[in-house]
N, C-alpha and C positions, 0 to 999 in steps of 0.2 A: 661412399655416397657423394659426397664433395667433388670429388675428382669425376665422377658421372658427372653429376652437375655442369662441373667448368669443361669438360670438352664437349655439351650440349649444347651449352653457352656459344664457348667458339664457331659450332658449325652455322649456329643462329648468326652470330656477325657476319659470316662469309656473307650467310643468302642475304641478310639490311645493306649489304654494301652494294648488293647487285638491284639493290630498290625495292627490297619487301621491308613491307614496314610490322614489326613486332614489337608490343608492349612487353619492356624486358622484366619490369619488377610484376607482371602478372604472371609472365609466363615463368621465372623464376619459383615462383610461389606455387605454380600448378606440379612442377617438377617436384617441388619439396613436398606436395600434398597439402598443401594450405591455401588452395585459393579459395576465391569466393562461390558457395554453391546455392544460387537460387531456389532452393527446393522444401518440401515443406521437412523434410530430414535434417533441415542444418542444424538444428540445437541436441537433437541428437549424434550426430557426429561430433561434435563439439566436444561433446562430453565422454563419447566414445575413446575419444584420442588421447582422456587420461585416464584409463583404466583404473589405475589405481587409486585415483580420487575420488572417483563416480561408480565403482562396479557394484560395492553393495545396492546400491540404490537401481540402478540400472539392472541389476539381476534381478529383480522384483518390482518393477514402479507401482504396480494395483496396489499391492501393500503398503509401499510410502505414500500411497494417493498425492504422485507427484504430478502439477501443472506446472508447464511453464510458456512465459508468453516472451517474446522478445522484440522487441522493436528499433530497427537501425532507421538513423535519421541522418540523411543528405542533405548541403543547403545547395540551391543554388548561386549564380556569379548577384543576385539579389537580397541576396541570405532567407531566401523564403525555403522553409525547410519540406524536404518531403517522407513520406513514412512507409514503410516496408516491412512488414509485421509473419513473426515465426512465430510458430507454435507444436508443443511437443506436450500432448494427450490432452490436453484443453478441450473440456467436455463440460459447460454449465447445467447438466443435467446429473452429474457426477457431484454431490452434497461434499463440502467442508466446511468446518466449521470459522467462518472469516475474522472472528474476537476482534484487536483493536483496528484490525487494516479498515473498518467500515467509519473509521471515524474522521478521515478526509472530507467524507459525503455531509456527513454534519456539521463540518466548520465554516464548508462552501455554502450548505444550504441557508446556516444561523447568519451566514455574510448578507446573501441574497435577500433574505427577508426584513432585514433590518434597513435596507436601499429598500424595500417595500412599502414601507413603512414611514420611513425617512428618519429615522435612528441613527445615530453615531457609534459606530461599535464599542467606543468609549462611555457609554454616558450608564450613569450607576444603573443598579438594580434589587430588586429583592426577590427573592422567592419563598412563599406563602408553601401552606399545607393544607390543607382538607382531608386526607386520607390518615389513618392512623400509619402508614408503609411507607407515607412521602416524607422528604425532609426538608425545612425551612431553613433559608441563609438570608442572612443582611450584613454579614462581614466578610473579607474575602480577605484574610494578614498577609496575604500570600503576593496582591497588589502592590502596586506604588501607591496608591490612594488607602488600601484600606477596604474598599468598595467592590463589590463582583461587579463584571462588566462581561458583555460577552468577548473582549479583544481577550479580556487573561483568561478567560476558559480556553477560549483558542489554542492561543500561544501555549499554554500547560499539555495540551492534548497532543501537540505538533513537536514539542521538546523533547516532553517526558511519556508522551504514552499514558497522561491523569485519568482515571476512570473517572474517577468522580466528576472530572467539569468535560466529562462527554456525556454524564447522565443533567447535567443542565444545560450543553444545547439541545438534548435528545426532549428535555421537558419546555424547551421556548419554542420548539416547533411542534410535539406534538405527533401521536404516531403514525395519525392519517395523514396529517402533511406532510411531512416526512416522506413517508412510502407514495402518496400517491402524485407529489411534486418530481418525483426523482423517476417514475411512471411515464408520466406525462412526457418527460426531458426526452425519452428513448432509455432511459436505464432499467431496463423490465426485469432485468434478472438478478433481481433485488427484493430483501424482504428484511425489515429492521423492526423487531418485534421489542426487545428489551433494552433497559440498563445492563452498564458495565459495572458500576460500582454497587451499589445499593439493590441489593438480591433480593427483587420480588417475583412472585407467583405471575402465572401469564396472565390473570384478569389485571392483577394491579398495575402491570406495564402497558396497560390501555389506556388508563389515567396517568394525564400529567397536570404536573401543580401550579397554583396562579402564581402569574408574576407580573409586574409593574417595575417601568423604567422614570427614573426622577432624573430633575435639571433642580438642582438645591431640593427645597422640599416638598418642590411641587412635581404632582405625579404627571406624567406628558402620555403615558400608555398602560391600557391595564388589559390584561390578559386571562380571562378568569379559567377555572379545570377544567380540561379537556378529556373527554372520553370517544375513544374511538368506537362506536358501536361496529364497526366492521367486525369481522373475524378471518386477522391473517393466519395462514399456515403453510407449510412447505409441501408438494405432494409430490414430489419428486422418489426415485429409488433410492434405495440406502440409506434412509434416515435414522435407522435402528441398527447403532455401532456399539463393539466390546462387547464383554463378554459379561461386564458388570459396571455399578460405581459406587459411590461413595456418599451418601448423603447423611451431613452432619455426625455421628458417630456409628451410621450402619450402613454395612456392605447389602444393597443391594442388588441379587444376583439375577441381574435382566437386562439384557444390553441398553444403551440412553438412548434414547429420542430425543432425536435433531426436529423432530417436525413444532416444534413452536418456538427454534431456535433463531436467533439470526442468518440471514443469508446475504451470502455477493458473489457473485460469478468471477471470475479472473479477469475477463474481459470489460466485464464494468469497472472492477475496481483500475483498470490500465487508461478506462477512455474518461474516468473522471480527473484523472492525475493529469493525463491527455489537454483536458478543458480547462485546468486549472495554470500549466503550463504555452500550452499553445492554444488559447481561446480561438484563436483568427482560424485554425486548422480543423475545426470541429464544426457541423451544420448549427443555424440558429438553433435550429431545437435543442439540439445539446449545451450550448451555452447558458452560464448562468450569467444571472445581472447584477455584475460588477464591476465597483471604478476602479480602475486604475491602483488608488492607496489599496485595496482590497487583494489585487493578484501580487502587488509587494509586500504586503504584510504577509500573506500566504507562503510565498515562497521566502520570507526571509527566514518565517520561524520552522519551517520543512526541511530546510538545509541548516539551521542552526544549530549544533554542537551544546551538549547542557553546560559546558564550559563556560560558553559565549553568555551564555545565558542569564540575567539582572532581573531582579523582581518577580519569582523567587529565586535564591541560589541554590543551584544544583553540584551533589559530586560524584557523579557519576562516570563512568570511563564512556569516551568516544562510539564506542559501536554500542551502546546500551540500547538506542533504538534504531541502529545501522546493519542490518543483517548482510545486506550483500557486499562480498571484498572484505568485510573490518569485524562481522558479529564472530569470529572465531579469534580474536587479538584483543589486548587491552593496550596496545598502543596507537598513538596519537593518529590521527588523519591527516595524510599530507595538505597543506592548504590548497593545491591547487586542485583537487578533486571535490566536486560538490555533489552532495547526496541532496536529493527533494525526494519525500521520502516519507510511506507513512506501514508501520509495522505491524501484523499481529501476534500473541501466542498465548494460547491455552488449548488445554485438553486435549496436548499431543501436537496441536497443528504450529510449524512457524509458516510466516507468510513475512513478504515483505513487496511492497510497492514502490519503483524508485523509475527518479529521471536521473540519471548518472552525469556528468561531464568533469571531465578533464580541461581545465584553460589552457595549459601549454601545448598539448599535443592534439585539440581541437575534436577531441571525443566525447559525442554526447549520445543515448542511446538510454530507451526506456526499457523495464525490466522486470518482469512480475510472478511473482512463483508461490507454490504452498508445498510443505512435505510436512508428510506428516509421522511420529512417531513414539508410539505406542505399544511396547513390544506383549506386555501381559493384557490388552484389552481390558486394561481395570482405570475409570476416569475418576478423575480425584484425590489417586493415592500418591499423588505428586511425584509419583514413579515415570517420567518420561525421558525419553532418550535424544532430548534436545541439545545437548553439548557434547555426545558423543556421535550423531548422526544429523538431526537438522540444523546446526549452526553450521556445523564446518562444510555439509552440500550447499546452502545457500552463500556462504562467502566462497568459494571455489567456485561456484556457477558465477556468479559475478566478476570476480578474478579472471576466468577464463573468455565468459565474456567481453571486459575490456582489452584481454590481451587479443582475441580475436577482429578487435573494434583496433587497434594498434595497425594490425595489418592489413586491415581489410578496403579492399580501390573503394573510394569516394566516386559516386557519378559525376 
């Protein structure tokens, strides 16, 4: 093949010497089968070309109810970037279940409203109860202060993947605001009905609990229960999956309903990461309203490593909420690669949401995918085949991706 190659090559110099001008590392690359292919098939080729990493999955994707989104990003001689978006069976009408990937949208939203308001994302808090299902906090040991704030919910949610301080931004905004601010923005294909940590029934997840921010011990804002009198629900196909589950000590034998589950489309969750990265590249509408210290708090603690991580310490290995490239390894991340990046997984589905980049070799490229796996259709029996099957596709799709972001002509 080589030797094709170099007398293809040769015949190319002859005819540039006579004044035809050819791009030689493209045309190289089309020789080899590796150029770049405009088409809405590229992430399936992609993956086609390692068989042997992809074929299970690819012999079946309706089963793995695999999406995948991809997005190459060009700058130009200004550095304004521009965006070029694949996609491979992305179909928001096609139900998964999105678990912690939706909690981006709450970290941005808990930002937004507190610039609403005129709150420091620093400044203490309490959370009250009224419900016998809610839970009350005035401590947070987990801070530097001692104090809950919304910056350490954040920061916990963006590290570690914390249920719990995503079910207190999910209760400082509230279910209607929530859904109907993120509505409003253009993000329609979205539906946030519950907590993550603290497992209540779908009425109770209507109600969220009062809460009040202090400056010493004077209260500056109070926030009393909120009930969402709406009635969200999913009405999409395929809400009723498996074949059974598991609830608390009994098997029972009726597939789950997704319809009063949480929702996010692949597309949403790609243009909130989108907004939260490139604000300037998104329509007003889509933008949320935020300073400056708000999009660096954001992306420091999205790309932060639980290593890195002070107040509280964490020990957990590098890809623990890194699925693409590194969720199949427990070794280190090279520093020059930076993950922004926010993950899901339960009930069979991994998900993972990332802006990728590379500083040395000038690779940056957004990336979004769900697979999902469940081989007995039984949810809850903790029987999932996420370390044999969706860890190692979504770090090989990433993998492959950047190797193809390696080669690929920049405009």
């Amino acid at each position: 093949m080589r030797k094709k190659i170099l007398n293809v090559i040769t015949k190319t110099l002859i005819l540039c010497s006579v004044g035809t001008f050819i791009n030689m590392g493209a045309f190289i690359k089309r020789v080899e089968g590796i150029e770049d292919k405009q088409n809405d098939n590229l992430i399936e080729e992609i993956l086609k070309r390692k068989s042997e990493l992809f074929g299970t999955v690819l012999s079946n994707p309706e089963k793995y109810e695999v999406q995948i989104l991809y997005t190459q990003i060009d700058r130009n001689s200004e550095n304004i970037p521009d965006f070029k978006t694949f996609k491979y069976r992305v179909d928001k009408n096609k139900y998964f279940y999105p678990a912690s990937s939706v909690k981006l949208s709450a970290c941005v939203l808990a930002l937004e409203k507190l610039n609403n308001l005129n709150i420091d994302k620093y400044t203490p808090l309490k959370i009250e109860k009224e419900r016998a299902s809610q839970k009350a906090v005035s401590k947070d040991y987990s801070s530097k202060s001692g104090l809950p704030t919304i910056a350490n919910y954040i920061k916990k949610v963006l590290v570690v993947s914390d249920n719990n301080s995503f079910d207190r931004l999910y209760e400082f905004l509230g279910q209607e605001y929530y859904n109907e601010t993120l509505w409003k923005k253009g993000y329609e294909d979205v539906k946030i009905i519950h907590r993550l940590g603290n497992s209540m029934n779908y009425e109770e997840n209507r109600y969220t609990n009062p809460i009040a921010f202090y400056q010493g011990n004077k209260k500056i804002y109070n926030q009393p229960m909120m009930c969402n009198k709406k009635v969200y629900t999913n009405n999409m196909k395929g809400l009723k999956k498996g074949k059974g589950y598991i609830r608390g000590k009994t098997f029972v034998k009726y597939p789950k309903d997704f319809s009063k589950s949480n929702y996010f489309s692949i597309e949403c969750l790609q243009n909130i990461l989108k907004a939260v990265m490139f604000p300037e590249a998104v329509s007003t509408q889509k933008r949320f309203n935020l300073k400056e210290d708000d999009y660096e708090f954001l992306k420091k603690h999205m790309c932060m490593l639980p290593r890195e991580c002070d107040n509280p310490k964490y020990n957990f290995k590098d890809s623990h909420v890194k699925y693409f490239m590194f969720g199949d390894t427990s070794k280190a991340i090279p520093k020059n690669i930076k993950i922004y990046n926010k993950i899901g997984c339960a009930y069979g589905y991994l998900i993972d949401n990332a802006y990728i980049c590379d500083e040395n070799k000038g690779i940056e490229f957004m990336l979004t995918s769900v697979i999902y796996t469940n081989a007995n259709g039984i949810f809850n029996d903790g029987k999932y085949e996420y370390y044999k099957i969706g860890m190692p596709f979504l770090a090989n799709l990433g993998r492959e991706i950047y190797k193809y972001e390696e080669n690929r002509r920049k405009i």
